[in-house]
N, CA, C and O atoms as a Tinker XYZ file with bonds, in Angstrom:
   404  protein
     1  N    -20.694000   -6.823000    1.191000    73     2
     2  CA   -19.589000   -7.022000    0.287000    64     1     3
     3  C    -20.081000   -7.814000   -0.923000    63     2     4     5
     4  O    -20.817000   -8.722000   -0.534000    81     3
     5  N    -19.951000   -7.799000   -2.159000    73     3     6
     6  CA   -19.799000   -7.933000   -3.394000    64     5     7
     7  C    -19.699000   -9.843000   -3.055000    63     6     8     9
     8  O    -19.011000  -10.345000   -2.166000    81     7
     9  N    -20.499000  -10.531000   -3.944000    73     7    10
    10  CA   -20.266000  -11.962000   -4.251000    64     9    11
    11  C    -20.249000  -12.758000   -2.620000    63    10    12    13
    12  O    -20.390000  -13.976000   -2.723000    81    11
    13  N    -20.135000  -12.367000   -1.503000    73    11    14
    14  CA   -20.450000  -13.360000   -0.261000    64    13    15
    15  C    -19.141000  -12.949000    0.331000    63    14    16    17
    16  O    -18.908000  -13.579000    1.363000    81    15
    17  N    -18.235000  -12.111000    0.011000    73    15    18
    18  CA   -17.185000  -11.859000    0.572000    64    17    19
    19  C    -17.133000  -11.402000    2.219000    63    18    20    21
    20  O    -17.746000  -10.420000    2.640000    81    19
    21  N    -16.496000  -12.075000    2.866000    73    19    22
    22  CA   -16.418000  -12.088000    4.466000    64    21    23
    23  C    -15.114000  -11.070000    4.872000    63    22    24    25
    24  O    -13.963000  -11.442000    4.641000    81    23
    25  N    -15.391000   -9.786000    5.482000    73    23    26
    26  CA   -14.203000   -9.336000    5.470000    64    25    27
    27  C    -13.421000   -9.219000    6.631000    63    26    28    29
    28  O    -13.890000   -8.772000    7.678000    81    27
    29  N    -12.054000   -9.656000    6.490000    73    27    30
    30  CA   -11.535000  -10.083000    7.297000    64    29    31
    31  C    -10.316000   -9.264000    8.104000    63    30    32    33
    32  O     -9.421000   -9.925000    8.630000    81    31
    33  N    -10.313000   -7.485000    8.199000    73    31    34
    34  CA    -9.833000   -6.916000    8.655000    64    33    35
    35  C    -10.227000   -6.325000    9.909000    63    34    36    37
    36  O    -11.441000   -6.146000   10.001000    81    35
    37  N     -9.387000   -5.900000   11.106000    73    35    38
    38  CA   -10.001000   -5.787000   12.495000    64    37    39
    39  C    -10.958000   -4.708000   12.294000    63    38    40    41
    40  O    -11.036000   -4.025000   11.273000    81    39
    41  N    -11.784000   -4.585000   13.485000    73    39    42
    42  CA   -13.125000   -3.416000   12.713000    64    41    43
    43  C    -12.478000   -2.155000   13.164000    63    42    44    45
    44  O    -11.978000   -2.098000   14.288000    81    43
    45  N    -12.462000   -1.199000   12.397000    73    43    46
    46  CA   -12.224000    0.262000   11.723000    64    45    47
    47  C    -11.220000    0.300000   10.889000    63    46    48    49
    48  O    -10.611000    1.340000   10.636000    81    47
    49  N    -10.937000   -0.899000   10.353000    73    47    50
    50  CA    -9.294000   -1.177000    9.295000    64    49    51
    51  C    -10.331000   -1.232000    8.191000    63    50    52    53
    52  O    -11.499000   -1.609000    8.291000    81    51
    53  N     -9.498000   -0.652000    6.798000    73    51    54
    54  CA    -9.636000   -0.868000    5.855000    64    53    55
    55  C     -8.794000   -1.670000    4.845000    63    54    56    57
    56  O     -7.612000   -1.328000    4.858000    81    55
    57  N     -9.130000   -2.750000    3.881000    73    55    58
    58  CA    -8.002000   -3.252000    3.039000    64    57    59
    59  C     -8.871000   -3.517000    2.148000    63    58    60    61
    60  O     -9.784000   -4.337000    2.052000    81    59
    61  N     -8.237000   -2.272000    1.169000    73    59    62
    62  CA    -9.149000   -2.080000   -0.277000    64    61    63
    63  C     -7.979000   -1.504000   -1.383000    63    62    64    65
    64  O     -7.568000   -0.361000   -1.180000    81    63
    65  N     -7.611000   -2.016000   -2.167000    73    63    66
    66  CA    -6.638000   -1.348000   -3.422000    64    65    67
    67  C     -7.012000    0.089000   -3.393000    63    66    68    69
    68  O     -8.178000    0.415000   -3.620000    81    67
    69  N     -6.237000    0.831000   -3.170000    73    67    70
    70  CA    -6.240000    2.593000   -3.544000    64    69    71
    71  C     -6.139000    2.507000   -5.256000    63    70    72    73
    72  O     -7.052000    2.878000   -5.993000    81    71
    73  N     -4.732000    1.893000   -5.767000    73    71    74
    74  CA    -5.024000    1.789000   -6.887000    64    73    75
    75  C     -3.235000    1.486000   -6.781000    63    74    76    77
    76  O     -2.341000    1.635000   -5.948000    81    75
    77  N     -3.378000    1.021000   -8.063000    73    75    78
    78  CA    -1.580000    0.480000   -8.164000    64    77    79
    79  C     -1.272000    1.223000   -9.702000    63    78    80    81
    80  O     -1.982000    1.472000  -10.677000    81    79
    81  N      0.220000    1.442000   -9.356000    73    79    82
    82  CA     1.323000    1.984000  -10.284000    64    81    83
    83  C      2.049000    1.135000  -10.715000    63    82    84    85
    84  O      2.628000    0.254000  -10.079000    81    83
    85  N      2.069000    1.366000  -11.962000    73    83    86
    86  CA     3.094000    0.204000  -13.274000    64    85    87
    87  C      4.134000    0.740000  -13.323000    63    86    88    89
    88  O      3.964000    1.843000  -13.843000    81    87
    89  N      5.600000    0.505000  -12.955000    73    87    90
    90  CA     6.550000    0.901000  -13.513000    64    89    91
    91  C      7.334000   -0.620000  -14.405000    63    90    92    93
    92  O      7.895000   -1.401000  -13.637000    81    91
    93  N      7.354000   -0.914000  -15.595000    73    91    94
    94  CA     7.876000   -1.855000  -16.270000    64    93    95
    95  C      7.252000   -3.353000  -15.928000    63    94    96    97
    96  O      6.096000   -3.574000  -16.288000    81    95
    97  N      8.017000   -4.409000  -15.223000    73    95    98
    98  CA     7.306000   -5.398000  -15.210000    64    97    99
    99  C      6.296000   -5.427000  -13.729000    63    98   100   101
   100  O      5.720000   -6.469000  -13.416000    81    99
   101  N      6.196000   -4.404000  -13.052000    73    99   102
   102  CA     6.198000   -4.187000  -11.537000    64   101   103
   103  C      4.979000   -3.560000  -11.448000    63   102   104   105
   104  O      4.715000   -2.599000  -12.170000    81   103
   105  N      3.944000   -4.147000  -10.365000    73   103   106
   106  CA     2.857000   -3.254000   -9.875000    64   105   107
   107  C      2.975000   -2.566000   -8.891000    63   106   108   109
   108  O      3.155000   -3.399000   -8.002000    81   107
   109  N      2.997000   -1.525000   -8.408000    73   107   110
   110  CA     2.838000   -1.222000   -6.849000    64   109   111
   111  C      1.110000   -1.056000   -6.754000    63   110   112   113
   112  O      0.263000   -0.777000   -7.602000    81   111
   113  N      1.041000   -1.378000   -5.262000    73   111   114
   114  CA    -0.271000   -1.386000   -4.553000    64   113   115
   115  C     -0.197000   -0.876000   -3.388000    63   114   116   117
   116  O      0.592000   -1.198000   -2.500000    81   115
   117  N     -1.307000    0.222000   -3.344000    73   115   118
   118  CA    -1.695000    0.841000   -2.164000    64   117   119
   119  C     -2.707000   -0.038000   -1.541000    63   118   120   121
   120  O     -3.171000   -0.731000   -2.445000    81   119
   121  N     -3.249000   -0.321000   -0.436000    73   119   122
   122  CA    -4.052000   -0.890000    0.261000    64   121   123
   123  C     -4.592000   -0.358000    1.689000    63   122   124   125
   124  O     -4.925000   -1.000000    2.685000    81   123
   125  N     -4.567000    0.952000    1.463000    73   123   126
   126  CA    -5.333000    1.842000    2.588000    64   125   127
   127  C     -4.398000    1.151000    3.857000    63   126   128   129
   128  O     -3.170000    1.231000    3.876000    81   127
   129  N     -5.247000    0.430000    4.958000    73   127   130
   130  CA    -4.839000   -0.147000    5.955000    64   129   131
   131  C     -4.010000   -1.123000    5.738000    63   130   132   133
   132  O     -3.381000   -1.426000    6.751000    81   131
   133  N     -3.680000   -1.935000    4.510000    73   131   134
   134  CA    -3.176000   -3.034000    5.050000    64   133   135
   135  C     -1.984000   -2.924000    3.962000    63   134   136   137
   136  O     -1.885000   -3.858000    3.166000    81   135
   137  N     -0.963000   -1.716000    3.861000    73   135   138
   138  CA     0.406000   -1.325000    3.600000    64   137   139
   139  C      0.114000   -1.266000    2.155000    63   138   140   141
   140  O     -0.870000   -0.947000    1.487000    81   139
   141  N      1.552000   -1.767000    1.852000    73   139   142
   142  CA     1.312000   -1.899000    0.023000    64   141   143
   143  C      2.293000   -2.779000   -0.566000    63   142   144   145
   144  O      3.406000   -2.992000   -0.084000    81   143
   145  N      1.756000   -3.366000   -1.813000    73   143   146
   146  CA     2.695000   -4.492000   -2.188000    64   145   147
   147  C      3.081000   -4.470000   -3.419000    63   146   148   149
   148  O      2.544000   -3.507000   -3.966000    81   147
   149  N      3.873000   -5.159000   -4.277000    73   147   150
   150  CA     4.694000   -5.386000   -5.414000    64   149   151
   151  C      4.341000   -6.235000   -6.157000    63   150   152   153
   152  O      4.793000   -7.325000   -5.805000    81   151
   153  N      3.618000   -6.290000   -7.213000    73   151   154
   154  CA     3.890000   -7.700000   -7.884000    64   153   155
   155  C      4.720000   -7.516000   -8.719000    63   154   156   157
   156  O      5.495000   -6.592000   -8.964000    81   155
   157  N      4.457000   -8.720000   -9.269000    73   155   158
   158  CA     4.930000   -8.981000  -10.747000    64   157   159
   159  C      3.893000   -9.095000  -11.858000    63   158   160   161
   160  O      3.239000  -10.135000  -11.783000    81   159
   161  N      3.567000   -8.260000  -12.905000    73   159   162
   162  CA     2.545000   -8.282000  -13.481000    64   161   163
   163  C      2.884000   -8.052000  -15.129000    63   162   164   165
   164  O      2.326000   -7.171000  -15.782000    81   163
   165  N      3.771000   -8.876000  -15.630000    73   163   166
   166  CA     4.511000   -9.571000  -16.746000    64   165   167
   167  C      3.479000   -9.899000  -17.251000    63   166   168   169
   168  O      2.947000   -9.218000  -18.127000    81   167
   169  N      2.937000  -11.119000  -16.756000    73   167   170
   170  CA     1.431000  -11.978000  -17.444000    64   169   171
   171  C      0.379000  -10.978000  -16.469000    63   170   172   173
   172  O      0.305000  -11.126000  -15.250000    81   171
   173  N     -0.297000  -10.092000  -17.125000    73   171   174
   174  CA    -1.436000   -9.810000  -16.197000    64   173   175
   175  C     -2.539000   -9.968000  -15.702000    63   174   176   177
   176  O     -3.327000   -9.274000  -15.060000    81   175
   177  N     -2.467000  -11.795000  -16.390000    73   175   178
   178  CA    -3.907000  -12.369000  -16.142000    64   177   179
   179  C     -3.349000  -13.175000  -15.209000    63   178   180   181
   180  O     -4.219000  -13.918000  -14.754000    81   179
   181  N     -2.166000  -13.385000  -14.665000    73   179   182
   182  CA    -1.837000  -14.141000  -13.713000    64   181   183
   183  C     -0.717000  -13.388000  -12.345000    63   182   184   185
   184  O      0.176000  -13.999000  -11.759000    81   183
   185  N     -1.179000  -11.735000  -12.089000    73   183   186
   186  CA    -0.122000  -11.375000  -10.905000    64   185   187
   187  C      0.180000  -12.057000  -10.198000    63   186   188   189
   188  O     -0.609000  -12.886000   -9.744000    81   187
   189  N      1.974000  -11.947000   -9.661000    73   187   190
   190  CA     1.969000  -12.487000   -8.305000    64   189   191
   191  C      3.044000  -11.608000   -7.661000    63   190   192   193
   192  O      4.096000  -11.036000   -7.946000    81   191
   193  N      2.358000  -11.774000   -6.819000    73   191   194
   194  CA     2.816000  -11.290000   -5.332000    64   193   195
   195  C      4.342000  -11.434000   -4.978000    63   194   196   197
   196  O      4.722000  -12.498000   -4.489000    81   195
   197  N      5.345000  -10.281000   -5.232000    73   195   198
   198  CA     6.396000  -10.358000   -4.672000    64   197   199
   199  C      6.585000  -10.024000   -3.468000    63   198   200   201
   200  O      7.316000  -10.628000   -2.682000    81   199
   201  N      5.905000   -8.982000   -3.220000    73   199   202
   202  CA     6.406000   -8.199000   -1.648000    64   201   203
   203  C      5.083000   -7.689000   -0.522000    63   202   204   205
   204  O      4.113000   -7.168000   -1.073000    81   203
   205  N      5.061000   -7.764000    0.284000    73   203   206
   206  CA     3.742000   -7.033000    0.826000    64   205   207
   207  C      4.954000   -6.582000    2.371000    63   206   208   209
   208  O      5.670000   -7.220000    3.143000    81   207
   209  N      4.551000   -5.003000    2.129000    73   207   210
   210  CA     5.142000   -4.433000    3.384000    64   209   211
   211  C      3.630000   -3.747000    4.171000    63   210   212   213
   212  O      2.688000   -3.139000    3.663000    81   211
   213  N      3.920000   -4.183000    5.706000    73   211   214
   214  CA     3.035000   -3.449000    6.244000    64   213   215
   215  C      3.511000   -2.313000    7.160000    63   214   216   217
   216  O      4.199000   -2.562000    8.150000    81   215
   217  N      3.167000   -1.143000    6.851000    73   215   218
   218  CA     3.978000   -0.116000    7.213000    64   217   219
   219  C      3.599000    0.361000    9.401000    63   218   220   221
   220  O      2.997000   -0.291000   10.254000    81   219
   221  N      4.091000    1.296000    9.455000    73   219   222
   222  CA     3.516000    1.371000   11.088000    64   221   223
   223  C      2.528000    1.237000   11.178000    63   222   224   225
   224  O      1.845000    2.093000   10.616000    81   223
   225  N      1.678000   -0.045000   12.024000    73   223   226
   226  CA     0.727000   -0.340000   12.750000    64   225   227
   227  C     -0.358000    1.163000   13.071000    63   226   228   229
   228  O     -1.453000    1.609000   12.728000    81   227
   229  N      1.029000    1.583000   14.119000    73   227   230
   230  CA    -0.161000    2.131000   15.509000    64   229   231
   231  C      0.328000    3.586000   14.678000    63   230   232   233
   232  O      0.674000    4.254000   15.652000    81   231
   233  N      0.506000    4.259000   13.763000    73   231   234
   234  CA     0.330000    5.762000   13.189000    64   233   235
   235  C     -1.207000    5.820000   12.193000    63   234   236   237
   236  O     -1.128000    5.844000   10.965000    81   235
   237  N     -1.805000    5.827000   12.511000    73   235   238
   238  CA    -3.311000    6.104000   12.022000    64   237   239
   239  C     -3.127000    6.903000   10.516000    63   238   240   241
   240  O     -2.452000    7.916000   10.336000    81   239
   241  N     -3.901000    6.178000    9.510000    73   239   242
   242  CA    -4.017000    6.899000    8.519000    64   241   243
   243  C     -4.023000    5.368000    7.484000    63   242   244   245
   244  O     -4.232000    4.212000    7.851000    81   243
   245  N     -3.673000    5.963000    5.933000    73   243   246
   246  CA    -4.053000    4.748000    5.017000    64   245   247
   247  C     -2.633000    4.997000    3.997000    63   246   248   249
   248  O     -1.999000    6.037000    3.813000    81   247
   249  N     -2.385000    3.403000    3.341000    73   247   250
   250  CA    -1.718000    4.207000    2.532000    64   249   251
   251  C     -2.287000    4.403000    1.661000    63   250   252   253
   252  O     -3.281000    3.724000    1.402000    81   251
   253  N     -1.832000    5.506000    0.799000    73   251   254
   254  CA    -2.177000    6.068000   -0.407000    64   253   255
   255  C     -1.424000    5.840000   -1.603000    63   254   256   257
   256  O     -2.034000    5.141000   -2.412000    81   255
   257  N     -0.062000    6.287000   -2.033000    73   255   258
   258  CA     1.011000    6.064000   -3.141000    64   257   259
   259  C      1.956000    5.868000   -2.749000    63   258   260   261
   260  O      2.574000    6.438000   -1.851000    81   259
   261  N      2.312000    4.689000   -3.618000    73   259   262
   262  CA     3.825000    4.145000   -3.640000    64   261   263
   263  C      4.038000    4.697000   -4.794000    63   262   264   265
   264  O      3.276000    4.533000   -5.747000    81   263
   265  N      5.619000    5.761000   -4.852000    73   263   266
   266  CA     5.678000    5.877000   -6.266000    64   265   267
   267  C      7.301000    5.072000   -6.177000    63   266   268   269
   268  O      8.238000    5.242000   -5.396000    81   267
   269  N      7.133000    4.226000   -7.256000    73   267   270
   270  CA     8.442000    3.198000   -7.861000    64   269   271
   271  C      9.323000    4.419000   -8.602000    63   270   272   273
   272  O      8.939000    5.414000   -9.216000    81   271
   273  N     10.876000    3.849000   -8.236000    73   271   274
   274  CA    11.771000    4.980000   -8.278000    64   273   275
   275  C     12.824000    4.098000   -8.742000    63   274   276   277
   276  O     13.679000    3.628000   -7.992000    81   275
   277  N     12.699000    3.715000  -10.922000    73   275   278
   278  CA    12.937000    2.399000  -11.416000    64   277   279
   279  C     14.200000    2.632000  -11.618000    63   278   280   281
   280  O     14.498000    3.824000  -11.696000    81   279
   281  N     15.375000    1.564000  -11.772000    73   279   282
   282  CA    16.904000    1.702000  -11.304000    64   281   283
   283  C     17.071000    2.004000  -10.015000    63   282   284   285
   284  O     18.189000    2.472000   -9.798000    81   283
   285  N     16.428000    1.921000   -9.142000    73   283   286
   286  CA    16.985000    2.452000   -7.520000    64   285   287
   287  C     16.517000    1.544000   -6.906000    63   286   288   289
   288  O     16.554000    1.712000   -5.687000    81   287
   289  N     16.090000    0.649000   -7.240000    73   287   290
   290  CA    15.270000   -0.419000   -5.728000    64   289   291
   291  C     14.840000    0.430000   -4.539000    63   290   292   293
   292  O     15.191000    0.192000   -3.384000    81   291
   293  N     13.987000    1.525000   -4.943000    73   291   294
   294  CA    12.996000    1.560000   -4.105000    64   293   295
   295  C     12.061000    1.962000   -4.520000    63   294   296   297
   296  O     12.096000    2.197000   -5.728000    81   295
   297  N     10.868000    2.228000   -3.843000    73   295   298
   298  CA     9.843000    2.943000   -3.405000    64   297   299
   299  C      9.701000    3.961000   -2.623000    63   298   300   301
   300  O     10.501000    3.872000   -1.691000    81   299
   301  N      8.818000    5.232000   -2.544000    73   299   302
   302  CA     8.517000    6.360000   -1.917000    64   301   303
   303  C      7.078000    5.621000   -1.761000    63   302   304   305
   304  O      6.509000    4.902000   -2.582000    81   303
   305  N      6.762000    5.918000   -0.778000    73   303   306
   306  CA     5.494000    5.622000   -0.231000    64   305   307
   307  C      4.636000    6.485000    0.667000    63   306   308   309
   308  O      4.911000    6.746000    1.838000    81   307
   309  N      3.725000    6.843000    0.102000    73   307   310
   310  CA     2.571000    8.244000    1.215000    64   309   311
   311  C      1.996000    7.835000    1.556000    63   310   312   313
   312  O      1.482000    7.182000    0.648000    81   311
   313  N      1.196000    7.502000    3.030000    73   311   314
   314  CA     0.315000    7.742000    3.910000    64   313   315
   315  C     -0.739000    8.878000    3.666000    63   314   316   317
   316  O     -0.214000    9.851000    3.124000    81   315
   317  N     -2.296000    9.053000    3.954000    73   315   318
   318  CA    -3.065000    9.400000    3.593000    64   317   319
   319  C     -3.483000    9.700000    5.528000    63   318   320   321
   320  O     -3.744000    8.699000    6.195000    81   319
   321  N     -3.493000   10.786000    6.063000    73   319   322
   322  CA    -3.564000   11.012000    7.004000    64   321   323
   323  C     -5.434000   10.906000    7.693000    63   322   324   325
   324  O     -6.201000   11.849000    7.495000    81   323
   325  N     -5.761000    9.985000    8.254000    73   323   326
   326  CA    -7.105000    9.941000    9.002000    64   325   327
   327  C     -7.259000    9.478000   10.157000    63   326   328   329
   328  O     -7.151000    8.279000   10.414000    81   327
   329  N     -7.624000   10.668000   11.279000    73   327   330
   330  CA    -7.471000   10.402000   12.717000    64   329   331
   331  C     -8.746000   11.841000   13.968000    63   330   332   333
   332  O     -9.571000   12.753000   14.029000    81   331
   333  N     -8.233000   11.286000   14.345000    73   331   334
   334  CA    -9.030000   12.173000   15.493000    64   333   335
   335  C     -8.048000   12.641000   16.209000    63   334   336   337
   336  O     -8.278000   13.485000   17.075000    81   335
   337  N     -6.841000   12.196000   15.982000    73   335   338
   338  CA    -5.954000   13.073000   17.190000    64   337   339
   339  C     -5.274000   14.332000   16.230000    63   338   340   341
   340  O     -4.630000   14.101000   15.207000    81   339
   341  N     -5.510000   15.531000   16.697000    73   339   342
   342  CA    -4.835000   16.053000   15.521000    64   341   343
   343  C     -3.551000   16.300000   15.476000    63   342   344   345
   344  O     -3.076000   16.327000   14.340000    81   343
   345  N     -2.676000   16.532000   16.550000    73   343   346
   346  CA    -1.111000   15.946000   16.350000    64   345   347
   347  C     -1.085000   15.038000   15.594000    63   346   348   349
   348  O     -0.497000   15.390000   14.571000    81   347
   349  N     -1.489000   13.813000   15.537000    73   347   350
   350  CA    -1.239000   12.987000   14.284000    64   349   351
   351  C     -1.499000   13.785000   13.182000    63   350   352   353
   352  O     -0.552000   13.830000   12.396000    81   351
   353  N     -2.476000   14.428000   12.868000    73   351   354
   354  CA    -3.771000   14.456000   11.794000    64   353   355
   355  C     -2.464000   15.528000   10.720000    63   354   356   357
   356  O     -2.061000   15.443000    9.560000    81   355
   357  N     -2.144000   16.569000   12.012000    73   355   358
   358  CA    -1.278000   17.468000   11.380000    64   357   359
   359  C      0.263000   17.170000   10.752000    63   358   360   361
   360  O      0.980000   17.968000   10.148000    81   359
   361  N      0.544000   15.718000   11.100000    73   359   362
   362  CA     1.585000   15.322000   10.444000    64   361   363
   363  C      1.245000   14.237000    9.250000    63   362   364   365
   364  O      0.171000   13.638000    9.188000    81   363
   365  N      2.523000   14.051000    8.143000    73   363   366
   366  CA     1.729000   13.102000    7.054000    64   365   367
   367  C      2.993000   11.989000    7.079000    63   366   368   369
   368  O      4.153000   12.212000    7.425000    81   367
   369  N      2.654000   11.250000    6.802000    73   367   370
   370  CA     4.123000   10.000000    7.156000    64   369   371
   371  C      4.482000    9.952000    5.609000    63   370   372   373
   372  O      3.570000   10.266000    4.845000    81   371
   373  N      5.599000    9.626000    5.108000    73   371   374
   374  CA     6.162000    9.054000    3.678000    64   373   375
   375  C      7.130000    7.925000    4.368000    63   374   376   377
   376  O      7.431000    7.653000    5.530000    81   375
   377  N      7.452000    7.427000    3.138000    73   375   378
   378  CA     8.354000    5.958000    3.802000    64   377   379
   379  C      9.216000    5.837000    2.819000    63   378   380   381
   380  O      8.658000    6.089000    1.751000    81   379
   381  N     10.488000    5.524000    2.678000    73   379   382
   382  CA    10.921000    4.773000    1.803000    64   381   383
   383  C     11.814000    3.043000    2.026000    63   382   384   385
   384  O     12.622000    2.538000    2.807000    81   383
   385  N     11.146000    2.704000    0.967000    73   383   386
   386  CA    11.527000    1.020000    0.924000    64   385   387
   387  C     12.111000    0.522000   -0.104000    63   386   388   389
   388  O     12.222000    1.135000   -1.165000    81   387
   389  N     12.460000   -0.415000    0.061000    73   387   390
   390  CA    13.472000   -1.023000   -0.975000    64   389   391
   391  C     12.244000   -2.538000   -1.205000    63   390   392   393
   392  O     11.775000   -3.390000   -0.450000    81   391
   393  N     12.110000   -2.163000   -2.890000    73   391   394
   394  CA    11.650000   -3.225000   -3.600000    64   393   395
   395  C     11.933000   -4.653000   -3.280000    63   394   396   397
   396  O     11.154000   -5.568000   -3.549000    81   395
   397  N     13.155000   -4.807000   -2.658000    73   395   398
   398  CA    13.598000   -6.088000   -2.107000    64   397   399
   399  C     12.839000   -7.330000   -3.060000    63   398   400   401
   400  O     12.156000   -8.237000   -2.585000    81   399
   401  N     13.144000   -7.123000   -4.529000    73   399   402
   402  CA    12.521000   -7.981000   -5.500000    64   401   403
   403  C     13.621000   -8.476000   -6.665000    63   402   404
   404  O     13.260000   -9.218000   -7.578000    81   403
């Protein structure tokens, strides 16, 4: 890891930014394994952290996109399907959440 970084997710988890979506003052963040979160990114040299949802545990896969759905307090959120079982493999999860911000 980059600079001495110790990483601190259980081993075969990933928690790495997929990449985040701007809708107005609002970031969304994908984070593969470890759900996705909200800031606030007004000042963008200083985000912070409104929300971090972690979505089902035990359904295998990553997330991928939150798309912000602005006037509605929520989010649509996709899962990125990666597994060995393929009953899972063959289904894809979406979520929807409320910004709760």
């Amino acid at each position: 890891m980059p600079a001495g970084e110790v990483p601190t997710a259980p081993k075969g988890k990933r928690y790495a930014l997929h990449h985040m979506i701007v809708a107005g003052r609002l970031g969304y963040g994908a984070w593969r394994d470890g759900g996705f979160t909200i800031h606030d990114i007004s000042d963008a040299t200083q985000p912070k952290l409104l929300v971090a949802h972690q979505l089902v545990a035990t359904i295998p896969g990553g997330t991928h996109t939150p798309l912000p759905l602005p006037g509605r307090n929520l989010a649509v959120v996709a899962d990125e399907a990666k597994c060995g079982d393929q009953l899972m493999c063959d289904n894809s999860f979406g979520w929807v959440a409320s910004e709760m911000s």
